[in-house]
N, CA, C and O atoms as a CHARMM CRD file, in Angstrom:
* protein
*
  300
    1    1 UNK  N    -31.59300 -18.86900   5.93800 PROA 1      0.00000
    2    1 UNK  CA   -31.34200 -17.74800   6.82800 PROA 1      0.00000
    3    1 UNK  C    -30.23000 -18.06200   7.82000 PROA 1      0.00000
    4    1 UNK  O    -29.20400 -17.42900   8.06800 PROA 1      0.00000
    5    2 UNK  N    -30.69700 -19.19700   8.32100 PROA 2      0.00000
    6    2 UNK  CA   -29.17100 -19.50700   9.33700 PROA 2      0.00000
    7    2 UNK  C    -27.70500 -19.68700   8.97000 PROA 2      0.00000
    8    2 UNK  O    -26.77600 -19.96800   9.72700 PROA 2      0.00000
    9    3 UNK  N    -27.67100 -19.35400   6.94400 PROA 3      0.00000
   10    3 UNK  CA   -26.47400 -19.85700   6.26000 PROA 3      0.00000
   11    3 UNK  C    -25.15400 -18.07100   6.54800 PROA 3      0.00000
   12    3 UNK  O    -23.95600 -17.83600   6.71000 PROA 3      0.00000
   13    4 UNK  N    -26.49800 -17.30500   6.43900 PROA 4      0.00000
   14    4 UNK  CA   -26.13400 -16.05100   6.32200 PROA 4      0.00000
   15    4 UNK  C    -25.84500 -15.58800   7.79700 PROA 4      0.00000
   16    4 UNK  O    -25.04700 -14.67700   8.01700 PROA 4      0.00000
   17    5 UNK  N    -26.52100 -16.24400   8.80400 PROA 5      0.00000
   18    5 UNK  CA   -26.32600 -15.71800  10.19500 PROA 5      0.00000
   19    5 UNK  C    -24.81500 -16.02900  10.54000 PROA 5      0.00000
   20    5 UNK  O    -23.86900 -15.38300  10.99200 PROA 5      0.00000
   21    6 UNK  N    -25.03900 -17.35500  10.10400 PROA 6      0.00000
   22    6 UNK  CA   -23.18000 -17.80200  10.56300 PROA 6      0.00000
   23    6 UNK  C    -22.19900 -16.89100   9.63500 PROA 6      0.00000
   24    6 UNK  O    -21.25900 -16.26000  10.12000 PROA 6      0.00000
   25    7 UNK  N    -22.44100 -16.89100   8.58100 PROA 7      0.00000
   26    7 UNK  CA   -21.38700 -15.99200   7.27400 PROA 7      0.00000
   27    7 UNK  C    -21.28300 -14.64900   8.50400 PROA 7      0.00000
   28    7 UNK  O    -20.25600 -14.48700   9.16300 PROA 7      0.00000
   29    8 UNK  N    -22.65400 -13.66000   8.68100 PROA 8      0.00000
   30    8 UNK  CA   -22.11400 -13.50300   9.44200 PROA 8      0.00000
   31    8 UNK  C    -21.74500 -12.45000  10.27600 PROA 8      0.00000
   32    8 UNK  O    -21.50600 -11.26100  10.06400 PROA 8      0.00000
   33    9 UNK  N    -21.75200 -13.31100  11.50100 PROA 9      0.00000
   34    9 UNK  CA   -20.32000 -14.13700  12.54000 PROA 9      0.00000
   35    9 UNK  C    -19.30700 -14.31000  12.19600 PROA 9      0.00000
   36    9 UNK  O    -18.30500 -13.87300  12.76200 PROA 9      0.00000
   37   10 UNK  N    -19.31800 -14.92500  11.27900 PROA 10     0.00000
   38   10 UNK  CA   -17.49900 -14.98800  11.06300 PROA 10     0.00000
   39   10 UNK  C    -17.21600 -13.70800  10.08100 PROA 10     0.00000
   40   10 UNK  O    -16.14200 -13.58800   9.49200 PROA 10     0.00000
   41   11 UNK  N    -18.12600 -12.90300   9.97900 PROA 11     0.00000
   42   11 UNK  CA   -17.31900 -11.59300   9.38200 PROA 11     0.00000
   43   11 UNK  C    -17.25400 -10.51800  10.60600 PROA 11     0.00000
   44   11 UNK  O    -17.03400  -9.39400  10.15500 PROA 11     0.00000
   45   12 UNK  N    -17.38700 -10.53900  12.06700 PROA 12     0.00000
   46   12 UNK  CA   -16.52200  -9.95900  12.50000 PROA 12     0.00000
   47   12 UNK  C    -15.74400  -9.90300  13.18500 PROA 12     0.00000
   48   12 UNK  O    -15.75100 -10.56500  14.22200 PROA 12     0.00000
   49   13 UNK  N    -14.86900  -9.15900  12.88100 PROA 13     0.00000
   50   13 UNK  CA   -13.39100  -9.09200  12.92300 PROA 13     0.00000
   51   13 UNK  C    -13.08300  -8.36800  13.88000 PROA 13     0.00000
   52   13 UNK  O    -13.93200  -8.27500  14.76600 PROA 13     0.00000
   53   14 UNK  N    -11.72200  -7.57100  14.05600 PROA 14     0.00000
   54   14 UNK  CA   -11.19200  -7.28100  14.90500 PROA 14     0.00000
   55   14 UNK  C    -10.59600  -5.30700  14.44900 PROA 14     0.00000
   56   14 UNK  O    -10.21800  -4.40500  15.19700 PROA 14     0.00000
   57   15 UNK  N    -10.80100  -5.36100  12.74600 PROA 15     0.00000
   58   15 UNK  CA   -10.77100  -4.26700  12.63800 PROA 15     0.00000
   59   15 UNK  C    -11.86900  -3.61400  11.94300 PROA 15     0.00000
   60   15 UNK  O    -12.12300  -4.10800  10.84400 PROA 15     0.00000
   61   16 UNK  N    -12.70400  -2.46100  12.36800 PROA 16     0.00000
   62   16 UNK  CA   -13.51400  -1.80300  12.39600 PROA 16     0.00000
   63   16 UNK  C    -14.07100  -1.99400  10.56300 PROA 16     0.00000
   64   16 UNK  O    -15.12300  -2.44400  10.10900 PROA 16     0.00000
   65   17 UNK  N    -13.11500  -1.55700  10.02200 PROA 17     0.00000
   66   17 UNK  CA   -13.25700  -1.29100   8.25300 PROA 17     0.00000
   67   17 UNK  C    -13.55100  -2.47300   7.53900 PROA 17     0.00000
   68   17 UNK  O    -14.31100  -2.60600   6.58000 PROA 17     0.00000
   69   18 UNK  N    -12.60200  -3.63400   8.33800 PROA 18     0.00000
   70   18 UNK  CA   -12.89100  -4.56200   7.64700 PROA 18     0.00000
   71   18 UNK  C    -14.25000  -5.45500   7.94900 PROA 18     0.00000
   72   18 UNK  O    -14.54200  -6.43600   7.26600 PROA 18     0.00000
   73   19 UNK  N    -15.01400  -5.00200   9.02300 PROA 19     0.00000
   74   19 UNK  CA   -16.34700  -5.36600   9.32900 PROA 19     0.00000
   75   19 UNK  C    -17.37500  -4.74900   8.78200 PROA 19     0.00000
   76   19 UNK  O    -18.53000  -5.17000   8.72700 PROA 19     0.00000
   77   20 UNK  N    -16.76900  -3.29300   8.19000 PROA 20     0.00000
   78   20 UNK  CA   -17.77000  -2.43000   7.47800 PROA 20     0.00000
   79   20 UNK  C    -17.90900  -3.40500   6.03400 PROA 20     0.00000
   80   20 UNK  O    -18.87000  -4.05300   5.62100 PROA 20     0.00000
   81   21 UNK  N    -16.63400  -3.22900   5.50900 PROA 21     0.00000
   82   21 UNK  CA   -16.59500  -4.08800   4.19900 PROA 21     0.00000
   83   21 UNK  C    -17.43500  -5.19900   3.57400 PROA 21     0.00000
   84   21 UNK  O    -17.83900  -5.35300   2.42100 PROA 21     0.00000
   85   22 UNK  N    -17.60200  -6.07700   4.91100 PROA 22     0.00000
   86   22 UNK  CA   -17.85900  -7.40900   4.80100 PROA 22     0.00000
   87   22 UNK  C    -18.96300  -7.46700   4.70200 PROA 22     0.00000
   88   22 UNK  O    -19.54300  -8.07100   3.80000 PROA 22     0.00000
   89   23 UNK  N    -19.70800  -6.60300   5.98000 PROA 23     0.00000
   90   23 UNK  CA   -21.00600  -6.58500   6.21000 PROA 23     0.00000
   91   23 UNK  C    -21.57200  -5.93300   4.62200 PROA 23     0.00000
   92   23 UNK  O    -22.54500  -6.54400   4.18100 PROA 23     0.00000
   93   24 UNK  N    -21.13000  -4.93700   3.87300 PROA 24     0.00000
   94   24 UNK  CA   -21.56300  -4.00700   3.10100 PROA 24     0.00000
   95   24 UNK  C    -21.74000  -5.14700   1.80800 PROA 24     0.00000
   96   24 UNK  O    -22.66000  -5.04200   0.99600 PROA 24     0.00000
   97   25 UNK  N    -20.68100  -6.28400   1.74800 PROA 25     0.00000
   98   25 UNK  CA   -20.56600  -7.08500   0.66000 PROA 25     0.00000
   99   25 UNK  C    -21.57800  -8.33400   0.86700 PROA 25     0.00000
  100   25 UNK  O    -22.02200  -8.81200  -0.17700 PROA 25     0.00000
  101   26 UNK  N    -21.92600  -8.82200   1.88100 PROA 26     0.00000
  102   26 UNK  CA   -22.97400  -9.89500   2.54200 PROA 26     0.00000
  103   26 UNK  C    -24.47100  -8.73600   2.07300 PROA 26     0.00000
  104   26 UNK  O    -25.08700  -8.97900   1.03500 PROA 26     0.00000
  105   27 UNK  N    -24.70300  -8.05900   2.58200 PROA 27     0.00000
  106   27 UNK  CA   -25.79300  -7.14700   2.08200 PROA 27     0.00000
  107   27 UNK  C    -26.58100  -6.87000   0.64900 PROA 27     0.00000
  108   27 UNK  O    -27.77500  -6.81800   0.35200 PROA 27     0.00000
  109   28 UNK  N    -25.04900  -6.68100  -0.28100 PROA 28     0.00000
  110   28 UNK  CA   -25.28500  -6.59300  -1.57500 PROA 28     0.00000
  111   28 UNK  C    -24.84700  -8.03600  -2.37500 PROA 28     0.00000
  112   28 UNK  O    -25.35500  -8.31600  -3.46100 PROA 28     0.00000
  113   29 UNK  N    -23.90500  -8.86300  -1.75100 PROA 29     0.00000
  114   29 UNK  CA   -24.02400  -9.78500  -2.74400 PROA 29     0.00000
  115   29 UNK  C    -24.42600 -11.30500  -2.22700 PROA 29     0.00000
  116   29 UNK  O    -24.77300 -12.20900  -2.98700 PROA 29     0.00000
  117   30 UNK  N    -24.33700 -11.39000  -1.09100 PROA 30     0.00000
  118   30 UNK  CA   -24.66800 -12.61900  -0.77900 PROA 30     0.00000
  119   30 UNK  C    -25.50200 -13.74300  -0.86300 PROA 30     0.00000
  120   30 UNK  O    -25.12600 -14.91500  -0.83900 PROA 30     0.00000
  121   31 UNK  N    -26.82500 -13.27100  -0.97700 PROA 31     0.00000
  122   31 UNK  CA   -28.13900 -13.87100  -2.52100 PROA 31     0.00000
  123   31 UNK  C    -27.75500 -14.44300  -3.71600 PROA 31     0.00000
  124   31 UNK  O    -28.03900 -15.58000  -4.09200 PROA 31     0.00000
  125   32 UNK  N    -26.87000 -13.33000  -4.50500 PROA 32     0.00000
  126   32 UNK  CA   -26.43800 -13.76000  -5.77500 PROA 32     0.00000
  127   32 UNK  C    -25.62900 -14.95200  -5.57000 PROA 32     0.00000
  128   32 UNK  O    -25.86100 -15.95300  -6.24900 PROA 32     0.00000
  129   33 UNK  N    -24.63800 -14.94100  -4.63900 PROA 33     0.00000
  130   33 UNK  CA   -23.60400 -16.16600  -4.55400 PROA 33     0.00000
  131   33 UNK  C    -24.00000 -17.41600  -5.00000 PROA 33     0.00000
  132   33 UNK  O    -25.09600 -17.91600  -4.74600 PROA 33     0.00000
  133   34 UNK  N    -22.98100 -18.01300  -5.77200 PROA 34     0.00000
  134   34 UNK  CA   -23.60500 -19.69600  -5.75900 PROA 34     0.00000
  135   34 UNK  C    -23.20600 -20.71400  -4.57500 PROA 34     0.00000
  136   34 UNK  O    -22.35100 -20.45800  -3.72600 PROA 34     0.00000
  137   35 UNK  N    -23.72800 -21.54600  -4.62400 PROA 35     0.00000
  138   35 UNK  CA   -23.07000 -22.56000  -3.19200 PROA 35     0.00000
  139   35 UNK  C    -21.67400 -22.41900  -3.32000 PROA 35     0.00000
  140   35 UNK  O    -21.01500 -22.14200  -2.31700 PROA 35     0.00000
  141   36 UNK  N    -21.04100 -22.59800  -4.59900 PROA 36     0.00000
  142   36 UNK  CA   -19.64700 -22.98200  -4.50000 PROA 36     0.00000
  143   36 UNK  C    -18.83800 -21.65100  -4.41100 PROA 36     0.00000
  144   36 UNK  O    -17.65300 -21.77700  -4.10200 PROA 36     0.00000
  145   37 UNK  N    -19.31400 -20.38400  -4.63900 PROA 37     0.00000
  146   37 UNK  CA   -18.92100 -19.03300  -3.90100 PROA 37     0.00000
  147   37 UNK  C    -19.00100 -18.67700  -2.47600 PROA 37     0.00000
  148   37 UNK  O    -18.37500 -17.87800  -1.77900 PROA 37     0.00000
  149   38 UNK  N    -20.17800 -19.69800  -2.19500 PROA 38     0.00000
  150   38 UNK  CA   -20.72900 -19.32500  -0.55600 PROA 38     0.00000
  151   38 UNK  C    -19.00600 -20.18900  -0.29500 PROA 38     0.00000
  152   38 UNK  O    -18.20900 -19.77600   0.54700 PROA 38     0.00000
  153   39 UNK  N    -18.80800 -21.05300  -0.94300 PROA 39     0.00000
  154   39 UNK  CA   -17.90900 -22.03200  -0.25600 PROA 39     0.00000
  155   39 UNK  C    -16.58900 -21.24500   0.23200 PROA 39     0.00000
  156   39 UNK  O    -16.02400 -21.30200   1.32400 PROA 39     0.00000
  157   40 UNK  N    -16.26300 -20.47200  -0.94900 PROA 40     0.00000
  158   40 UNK  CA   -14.83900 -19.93500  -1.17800 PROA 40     0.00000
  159   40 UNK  C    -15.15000 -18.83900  -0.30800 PROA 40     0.00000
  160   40 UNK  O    -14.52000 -19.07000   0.72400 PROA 40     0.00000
  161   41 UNK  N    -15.57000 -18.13300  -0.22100 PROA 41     0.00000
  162   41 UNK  CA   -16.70900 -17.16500   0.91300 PROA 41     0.00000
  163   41 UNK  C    -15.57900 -17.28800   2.20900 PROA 41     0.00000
  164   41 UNK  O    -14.55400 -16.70500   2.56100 PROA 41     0.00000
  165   42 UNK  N    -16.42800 -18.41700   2.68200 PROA 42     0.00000
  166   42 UNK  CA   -15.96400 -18.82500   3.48200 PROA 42     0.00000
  167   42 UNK  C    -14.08100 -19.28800   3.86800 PROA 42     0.00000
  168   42 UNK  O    -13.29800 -19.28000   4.81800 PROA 42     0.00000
  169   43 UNK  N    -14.11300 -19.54900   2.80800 PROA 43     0.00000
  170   43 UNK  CA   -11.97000 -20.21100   2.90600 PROA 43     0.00000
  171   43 UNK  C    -11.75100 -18.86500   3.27800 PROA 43     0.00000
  172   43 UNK  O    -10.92700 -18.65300   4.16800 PROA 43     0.00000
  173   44 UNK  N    -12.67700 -17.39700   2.45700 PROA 44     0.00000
  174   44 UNK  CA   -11.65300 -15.98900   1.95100 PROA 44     0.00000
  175   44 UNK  C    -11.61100 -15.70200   3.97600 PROA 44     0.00000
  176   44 UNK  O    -10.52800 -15.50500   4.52700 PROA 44     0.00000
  177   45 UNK  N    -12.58000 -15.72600   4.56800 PROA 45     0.00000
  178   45 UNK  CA   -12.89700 -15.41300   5.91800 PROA 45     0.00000
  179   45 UNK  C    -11.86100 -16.13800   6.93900 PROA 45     0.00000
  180   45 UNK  O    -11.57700 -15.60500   8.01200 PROA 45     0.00000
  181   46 UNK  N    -11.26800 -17.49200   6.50600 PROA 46     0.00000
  182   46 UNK  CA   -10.39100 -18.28200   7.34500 PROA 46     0.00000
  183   46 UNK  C     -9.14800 -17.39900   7.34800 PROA 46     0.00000
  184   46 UNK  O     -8.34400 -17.70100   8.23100 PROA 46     0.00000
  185   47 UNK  N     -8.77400 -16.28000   6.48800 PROA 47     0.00000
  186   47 UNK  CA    -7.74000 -15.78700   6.79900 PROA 47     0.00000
  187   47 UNK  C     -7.78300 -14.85900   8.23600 PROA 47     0.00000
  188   47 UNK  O     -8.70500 -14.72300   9.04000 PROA 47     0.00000
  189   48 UNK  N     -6.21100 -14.19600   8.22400 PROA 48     0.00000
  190   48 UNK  CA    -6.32700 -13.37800   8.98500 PROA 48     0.00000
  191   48 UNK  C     -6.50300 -12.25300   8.90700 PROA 48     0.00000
  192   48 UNK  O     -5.80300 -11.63500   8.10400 PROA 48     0.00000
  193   49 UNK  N     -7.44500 -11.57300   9.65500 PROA 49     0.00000
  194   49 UNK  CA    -7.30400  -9.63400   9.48200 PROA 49     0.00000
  195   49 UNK  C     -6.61200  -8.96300   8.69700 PROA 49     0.00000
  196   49 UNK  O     -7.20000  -8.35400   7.80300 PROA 49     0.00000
  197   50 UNK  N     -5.26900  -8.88500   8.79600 PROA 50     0.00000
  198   50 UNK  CA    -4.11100  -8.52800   8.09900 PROA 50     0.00000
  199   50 UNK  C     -4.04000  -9.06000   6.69300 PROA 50     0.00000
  200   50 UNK  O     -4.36300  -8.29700   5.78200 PROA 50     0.00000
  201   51 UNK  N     -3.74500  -9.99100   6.48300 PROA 51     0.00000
  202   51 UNK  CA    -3.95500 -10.69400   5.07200 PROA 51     0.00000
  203   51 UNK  C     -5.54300 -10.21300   4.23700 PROA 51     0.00000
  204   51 UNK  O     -5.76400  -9.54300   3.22900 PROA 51     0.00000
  205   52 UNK  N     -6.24100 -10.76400   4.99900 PROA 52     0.00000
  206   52 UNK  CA    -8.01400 -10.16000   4.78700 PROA 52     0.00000
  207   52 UNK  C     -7.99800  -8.96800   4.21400 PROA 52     0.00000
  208   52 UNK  O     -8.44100  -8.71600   3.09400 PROA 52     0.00000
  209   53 UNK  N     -7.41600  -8.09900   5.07700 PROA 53     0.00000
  210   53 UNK  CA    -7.95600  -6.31700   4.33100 PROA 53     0.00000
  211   53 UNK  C     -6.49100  -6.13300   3.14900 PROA 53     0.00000
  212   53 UNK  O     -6.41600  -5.20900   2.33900 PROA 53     0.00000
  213   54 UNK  N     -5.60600  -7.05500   3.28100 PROA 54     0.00000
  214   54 UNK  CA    -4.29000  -6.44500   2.58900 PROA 54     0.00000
  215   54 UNK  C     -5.03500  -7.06800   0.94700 PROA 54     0.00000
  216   54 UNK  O     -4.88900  -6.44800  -0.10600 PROA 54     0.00000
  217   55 UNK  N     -5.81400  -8.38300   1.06500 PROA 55     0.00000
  218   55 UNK  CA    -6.70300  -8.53000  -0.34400 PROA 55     0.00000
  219   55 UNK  C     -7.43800  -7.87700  -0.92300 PROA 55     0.00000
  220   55 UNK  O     -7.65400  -7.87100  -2.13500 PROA 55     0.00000
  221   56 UNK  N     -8.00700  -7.11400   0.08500 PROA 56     0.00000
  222   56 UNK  CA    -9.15400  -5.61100  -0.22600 PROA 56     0.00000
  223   56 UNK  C     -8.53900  -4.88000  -0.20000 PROA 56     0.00000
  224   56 UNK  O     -9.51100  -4.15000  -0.39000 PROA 56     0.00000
  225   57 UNK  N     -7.72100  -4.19100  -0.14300 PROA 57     0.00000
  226   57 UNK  CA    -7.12600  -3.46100  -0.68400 PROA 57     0.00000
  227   57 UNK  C     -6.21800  -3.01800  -1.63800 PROA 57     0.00000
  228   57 UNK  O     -5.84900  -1.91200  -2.03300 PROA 57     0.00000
  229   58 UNK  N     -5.89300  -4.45500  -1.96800 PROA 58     0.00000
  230   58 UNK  CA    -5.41200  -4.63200  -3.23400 PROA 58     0.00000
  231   58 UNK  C     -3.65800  -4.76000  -3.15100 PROA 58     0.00000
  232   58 UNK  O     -2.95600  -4.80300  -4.16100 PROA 58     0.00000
  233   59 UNK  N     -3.09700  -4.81100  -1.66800 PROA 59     0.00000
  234   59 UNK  CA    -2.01200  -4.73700  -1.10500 PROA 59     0.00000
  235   59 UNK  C     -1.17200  -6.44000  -1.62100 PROA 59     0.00000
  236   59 UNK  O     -0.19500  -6.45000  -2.36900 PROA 59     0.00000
  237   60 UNK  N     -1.59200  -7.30900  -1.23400 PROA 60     0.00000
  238   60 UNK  CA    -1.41400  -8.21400  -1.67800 PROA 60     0.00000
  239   60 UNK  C     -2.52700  -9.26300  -2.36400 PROA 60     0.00000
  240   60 UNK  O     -3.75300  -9.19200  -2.28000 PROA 60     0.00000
  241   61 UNK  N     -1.61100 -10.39000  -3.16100 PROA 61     0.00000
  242   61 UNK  CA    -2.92800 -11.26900  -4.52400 PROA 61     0.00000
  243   61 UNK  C     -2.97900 -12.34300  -3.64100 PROA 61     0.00000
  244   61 UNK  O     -2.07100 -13.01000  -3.14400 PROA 61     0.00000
  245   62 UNK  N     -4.74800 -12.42600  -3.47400 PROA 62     0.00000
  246   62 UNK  CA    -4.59400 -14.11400  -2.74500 PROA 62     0.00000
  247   62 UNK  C     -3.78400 -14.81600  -3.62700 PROA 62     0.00000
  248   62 UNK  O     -3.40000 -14.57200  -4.77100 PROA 62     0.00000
  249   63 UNK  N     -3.57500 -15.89100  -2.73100 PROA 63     0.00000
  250   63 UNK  CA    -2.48300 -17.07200  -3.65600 PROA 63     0.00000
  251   63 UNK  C     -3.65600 -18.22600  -4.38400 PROA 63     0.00000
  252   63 UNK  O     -3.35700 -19.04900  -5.25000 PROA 63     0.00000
  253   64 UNK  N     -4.97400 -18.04200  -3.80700 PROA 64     0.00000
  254   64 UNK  CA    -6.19500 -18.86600  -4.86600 PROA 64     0.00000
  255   64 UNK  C     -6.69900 -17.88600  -5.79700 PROA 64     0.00000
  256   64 UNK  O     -6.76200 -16.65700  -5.75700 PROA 64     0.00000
  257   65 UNK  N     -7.00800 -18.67300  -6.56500 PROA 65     0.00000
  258   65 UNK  CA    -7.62800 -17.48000  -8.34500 PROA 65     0.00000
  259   65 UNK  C     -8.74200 -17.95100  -7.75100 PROA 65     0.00000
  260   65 UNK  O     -9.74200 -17.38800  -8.19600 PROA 65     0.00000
  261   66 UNK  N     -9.02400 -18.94100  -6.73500 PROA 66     0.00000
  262   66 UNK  CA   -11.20300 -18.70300  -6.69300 PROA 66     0.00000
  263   66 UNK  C    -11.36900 -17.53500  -5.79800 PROA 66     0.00000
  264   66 UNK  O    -12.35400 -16.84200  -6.05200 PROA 66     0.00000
  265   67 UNK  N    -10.60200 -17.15100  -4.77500 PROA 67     0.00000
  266   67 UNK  CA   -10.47500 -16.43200  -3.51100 PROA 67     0.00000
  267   67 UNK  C    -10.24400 -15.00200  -4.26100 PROA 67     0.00000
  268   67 UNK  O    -10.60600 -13.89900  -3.85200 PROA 67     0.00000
  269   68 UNK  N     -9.65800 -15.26000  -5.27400 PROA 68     0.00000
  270   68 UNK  CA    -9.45900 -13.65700  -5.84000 PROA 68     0.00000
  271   68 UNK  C    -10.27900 -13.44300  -6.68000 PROA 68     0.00000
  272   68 UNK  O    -10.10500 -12.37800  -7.27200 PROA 68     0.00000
  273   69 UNK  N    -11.41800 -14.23300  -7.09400 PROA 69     0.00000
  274   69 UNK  CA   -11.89300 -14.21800  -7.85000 PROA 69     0.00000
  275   69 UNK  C    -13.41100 -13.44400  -7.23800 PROA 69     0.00000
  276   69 UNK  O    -13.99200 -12.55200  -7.85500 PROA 69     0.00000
  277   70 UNK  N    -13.77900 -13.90000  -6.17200 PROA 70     0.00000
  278   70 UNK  CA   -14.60800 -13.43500  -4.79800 PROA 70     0.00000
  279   70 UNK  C    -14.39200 -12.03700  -4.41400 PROA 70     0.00000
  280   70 UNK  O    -15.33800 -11.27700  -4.21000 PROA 70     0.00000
  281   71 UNK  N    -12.56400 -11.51300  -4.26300 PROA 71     0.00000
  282   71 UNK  CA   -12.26500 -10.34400  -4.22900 PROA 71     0.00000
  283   71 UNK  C    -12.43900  -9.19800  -5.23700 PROA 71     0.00000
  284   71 UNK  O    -12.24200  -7.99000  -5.10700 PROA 71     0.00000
  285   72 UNK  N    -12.88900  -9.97200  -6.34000 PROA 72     0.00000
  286   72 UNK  CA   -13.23600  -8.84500  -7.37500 PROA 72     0.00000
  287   72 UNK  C    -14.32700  -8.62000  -7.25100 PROA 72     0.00000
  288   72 UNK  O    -14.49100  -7.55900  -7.85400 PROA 72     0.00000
  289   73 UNK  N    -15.59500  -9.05100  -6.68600 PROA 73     0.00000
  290   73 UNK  CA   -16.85000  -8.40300  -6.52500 PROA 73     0.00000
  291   73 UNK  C    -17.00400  -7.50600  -5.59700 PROA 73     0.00000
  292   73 UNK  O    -17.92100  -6.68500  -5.62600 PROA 73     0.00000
  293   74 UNK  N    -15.82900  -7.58800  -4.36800 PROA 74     0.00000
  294   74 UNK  CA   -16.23100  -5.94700  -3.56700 PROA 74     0.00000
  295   74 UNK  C    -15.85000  -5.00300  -4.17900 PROA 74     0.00000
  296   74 UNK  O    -14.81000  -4.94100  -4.83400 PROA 74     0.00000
  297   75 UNK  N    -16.70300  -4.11500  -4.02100 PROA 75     0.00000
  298   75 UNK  CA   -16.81200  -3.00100  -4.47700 PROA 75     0.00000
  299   75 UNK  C    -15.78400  -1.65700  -3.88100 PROA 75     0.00000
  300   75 UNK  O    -15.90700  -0.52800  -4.35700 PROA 75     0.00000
């Protein structure tokens, strides 16, 4: 429980949508994750806002195939 409290925390952000997102994707997938998704999880969150939603949205390709690989499960 305390793995998910910190996840998160560090999902919010600074813009409104992209806290909806996060929260909506921790909700529905975050159980399923494996440790080593929880891991990349986490790298995808070290970005910034800008970069962050420009991956969700499909604006720009992370430069990791595990990080984009994470980005294909939001919905």
């Amino acid at each position: 429980m305390a793995q998910i409290d910190r996840v998160r925390w560090h999902c919010r952000r600074g813009l409104l949508e992209l806290d909806v997102v996060l929260m909506r994707f921790l909700d529905q997938h975050f159980e399923a994750l494996s440790m080593q998704e929880r891991i990349v999880l986490d790298r995808l969150l070290d970005y910034a806002d800008n970069d962050l939603w420009n991956f969700l949205t499909g604006k720009q390709v992370p430069p990791d195939p595990d990080i984009a690989r994470i980005i294909s499960l939001f919905d």
